[in-house]
N, C-alpha and C positions, 0 to 999 in steps of 0.2 A: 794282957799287957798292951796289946794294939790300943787298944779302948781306953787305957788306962792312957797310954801317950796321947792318943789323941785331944782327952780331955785337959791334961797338965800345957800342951802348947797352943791352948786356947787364949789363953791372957796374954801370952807373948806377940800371938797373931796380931790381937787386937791394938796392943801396943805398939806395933812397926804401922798399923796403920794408921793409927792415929796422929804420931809420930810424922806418917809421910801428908796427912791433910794438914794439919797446921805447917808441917814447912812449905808446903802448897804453898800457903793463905801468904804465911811472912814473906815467902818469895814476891807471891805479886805483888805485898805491900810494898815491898822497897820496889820493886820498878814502877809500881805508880807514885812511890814518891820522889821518882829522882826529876822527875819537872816543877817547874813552879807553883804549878794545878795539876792538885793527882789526880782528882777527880773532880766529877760534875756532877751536882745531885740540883734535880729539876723537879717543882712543884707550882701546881697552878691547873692553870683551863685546858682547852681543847688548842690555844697558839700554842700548846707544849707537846699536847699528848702525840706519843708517839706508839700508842697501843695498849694502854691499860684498860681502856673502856672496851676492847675486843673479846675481856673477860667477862662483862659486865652483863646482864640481863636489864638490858636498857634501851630505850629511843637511839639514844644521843650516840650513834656509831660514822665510823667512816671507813669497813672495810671492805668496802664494794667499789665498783665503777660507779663515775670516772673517776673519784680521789687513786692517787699513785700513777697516774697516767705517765707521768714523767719521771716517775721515782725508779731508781733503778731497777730494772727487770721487768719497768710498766706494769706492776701489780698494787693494789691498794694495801697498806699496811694498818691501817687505822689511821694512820694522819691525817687532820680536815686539811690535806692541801692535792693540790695536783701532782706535785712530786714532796721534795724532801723543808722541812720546818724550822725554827729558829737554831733548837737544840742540838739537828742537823749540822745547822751553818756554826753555830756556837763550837759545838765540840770540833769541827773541823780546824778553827780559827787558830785552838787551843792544842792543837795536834795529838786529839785523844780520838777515840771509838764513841759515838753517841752512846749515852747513857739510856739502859734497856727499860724497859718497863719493869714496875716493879712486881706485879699483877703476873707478867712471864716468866719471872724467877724461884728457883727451889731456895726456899725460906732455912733445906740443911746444908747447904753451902755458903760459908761467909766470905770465901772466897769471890761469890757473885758481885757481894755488896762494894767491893774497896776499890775497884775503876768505876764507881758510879751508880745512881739510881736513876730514873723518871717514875714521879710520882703523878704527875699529871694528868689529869680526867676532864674531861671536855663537857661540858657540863657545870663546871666546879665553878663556885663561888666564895667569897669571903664570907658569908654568913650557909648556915647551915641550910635554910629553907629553901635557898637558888637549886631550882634542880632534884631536890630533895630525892633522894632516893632512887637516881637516875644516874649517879656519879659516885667517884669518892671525891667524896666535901674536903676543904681545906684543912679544916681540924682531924679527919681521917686519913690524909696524907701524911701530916704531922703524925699520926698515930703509927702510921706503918714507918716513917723515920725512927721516932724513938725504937721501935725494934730493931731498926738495924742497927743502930747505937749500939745497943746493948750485944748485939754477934756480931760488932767487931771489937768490941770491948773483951768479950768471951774467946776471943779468937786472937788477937793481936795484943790485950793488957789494957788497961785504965790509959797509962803514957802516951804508949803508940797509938792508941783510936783516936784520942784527944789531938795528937800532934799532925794525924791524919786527914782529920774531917777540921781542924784549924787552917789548914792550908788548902782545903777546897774548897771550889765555889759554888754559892748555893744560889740557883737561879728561879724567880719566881714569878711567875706572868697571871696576877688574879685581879679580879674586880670588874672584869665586863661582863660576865654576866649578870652580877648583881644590877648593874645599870642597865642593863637593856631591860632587864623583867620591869624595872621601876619604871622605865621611860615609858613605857608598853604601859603603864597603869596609869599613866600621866596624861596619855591621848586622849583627845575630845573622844575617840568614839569607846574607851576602854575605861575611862577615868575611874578611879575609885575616890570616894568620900574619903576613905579610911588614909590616904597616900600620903605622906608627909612633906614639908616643903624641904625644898633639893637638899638645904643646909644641915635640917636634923637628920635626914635621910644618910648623908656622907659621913655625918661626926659618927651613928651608929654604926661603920660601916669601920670606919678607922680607927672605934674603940673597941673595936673585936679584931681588927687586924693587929693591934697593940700587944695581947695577948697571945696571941698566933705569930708572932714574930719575935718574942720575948721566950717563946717555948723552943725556938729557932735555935736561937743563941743561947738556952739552956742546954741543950744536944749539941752543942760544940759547932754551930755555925759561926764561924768569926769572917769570913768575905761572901758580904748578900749583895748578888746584882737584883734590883727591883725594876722590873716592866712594865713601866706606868701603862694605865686602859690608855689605850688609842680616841679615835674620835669615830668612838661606837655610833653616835648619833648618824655619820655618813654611811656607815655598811651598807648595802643596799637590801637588806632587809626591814632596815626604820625607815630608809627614803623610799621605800613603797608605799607605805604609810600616809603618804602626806600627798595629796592630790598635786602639788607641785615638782613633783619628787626631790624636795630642800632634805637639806641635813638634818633631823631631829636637835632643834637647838638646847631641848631640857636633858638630851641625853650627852649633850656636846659638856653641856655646862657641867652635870654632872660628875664627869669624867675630869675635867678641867680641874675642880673644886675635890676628886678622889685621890686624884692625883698630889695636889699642894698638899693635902695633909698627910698624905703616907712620908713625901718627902721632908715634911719636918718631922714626923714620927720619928725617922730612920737617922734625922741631924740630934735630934734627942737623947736614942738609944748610943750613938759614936759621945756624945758629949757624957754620956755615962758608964759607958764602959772603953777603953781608953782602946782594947785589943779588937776593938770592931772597926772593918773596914766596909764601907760601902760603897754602894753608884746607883742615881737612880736615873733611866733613861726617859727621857719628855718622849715616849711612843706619838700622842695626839699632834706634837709641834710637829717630828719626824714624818709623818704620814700624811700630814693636812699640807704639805709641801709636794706630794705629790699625786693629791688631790686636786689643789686649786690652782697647778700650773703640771699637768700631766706630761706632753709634748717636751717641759725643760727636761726631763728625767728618764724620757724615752717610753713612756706607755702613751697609747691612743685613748684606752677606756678608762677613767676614775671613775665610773656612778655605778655599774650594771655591773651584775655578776658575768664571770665564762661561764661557769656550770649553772643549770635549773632550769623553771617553768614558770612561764608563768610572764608578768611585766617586770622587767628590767631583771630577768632569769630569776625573780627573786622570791616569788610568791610560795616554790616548792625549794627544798635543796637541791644537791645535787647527790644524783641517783639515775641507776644504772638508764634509765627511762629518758633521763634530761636530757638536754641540747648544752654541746657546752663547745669554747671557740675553737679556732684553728689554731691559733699563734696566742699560747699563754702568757708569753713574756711581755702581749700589749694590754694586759689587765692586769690594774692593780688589785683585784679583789677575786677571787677564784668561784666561791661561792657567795650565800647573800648574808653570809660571817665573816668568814675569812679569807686573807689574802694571799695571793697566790707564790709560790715558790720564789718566782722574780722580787717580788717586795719584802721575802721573809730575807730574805738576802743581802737587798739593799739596805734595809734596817738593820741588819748583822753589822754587816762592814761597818755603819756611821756609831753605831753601839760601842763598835770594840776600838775604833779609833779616833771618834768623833770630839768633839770639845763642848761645853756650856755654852748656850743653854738648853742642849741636845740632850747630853749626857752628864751628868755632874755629880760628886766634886770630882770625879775622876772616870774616866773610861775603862774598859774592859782588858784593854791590855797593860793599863796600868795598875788596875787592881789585882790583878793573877801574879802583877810582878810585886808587890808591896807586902 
């Protein structure tokens, strides 16, 4: 009889619990949906990653010293920064929780997925070959979105995931690496025969993000912020490069020419689907302003890294070994990629508040509210 009960209040068990994880999930849906931005879901490079690549068996990490120096509890989390990153400053802006890695979440909880993802890998480029196998590539990001898609679809309904991931925003920071590898193959001393000129090089680059952002808004991305590349050419890993230490102008241009056509891409895709909302931010105009007049904007260093080895700290990363500054907040560049906590910041704010020809058609807090 014992044996016998215990087997008959098996189904019942399973059923209160099932019962109690889905009203889990529906709970946290409705309190992530009672703001205007329930969530953030974040895809792109290493300006994103916030720990996905700490999973990875790969070069391309940053969870060592000195990165996290200044990040709370002074521990490195995998962020390429000295402390905390855009998605940081973003979800802060938007009064959410950073969006985790996706790489750090149990794939049987849907409940993980609905405050948000980060898919982003340091490494990552718009085409698949950047990196190759070093990163999750841009198309592999997308790949682990349409999963979540589908467990919160399985978890909340067709309706509710749809009306969930329509009102959040999908933030995307890709295309410098693809331009640094190229600019890197472009230099007198690296040149390759085979290297296309800047123009066919960009159209390939922005006929594959066409796709890649078409698959977006097929998974119910309806407001994409887009992070145009910066002026990769200045990092001070290309201006080591150059016996003058100049800014890499094939990578400047590059980026310049990456950027224009992503943003008609994005005027393209709104002009055809009426429920798409977008913003794409001029990152290169934003940055070359506190670049080629440092002092107005309160940094002392625009060209050399704080962290690394080497000329102009740039030759090595940064790693436990390196030399890296006293006062973060006077460098605009943290390592001989990226920049440091101070400028993921300063770039936040003008992002989310800024006007054309910074940020356009519309800024960050007007697209969260629209």
């Amino acid at each position: 009889m014992g044996a016998s009960a215990t087997v008959t209040s098996l189904p019942c068990s399973m059923a209160i619990v099932v019962a109690f994880l889905l009203a889990a999930a529906a709970t946290s849906f409705m309190a992530a949906s009672a703001g205007p931005v329930p969530a953030i879901y974040v895809l792109g490079d290493s300006l994103a990653d916030v720990g996905n690549n700490n999973y990875l068996l790969t070069f391309l990490k940053a969870d060592f010293a000195h990165n996290g120096i200044d990040y709370p509890g002074g521990k490195a989390t995998g962020r390429f920064s000295n402390g905390k990153n855009f998605p940081d400053f973003l979800a802060e802006k938007l009064g959410l929780a950073t969006s985790p890695p996706y790489l750090g979440l149990s794939s049987s909880n849907a409940a993980n997925y609905v405050n948000g993802v980060n898919f982003a890998s340091g490494g990552a480029g718009v085409s698949n070959a950047t990196n190759q196998n070093q990163c999750l590539s841009f198309d592999k990001q997308i790949d682990y979105l349409a999963s979540v898609y589908a467990s919160l679809v399985q978890s909340l309904g067709q309706q509710q995931a749809a009306a969930h991931l329509s009102k959040s925003l999908f933030a995307i920071t890709i295309g410098s690496n693809d331009i640094i590898h190229y600019a890197k193959s472009m230099s007198s001393s690296t040149k390759r025969p085979s290297s296309p000129p800047t123009q066919q090089f960009v159209d390939a680059l922005v006929q594959t993000l066409t796709g890649q952002l078409q698959r977006l808004y097929n998974l119910g991305a309806r407001r994409l912020l887009f992070l145009g590349t910066g002026p990769v050419g200045c990092c001070p890993s290309l201006r080591e490069l150059s016996a003058a230490k100049d800014c890499s102008a094939v990578a400047n241009d590059a980026s310049a020419r990456f950027n224009a056509g992503a943003a008609k891409l994005l005027a393209g895709m709104a002009a055809r689907s009426t429920d798409l909302r977008y913003a794409v931010f001029d990152s290169s105009a934003a940055l070359f302003r506190y670049i080629n007049n440092p002092a107005a904007y309160g940094f002392a260093e625009a060209k050399a890294a704080c962290c690394g080895l080497g000329d102009m700290n740039a030759k090595i990363g940064c790693t436990p070994l390196s030399f890296y500054c006293a006062n973060r907040t006077s460098h605009v560049f943290w390592d001989f990629y990226h920049p440091t906590e101070t400028t993921a910041r300063m770039l936040t704010d003008t992002a989310f508040d800024g006007s054309a020809p910074l940020i356009f058609p519309m800024n960050i807090r007007q697209l969260s509210a629209v």
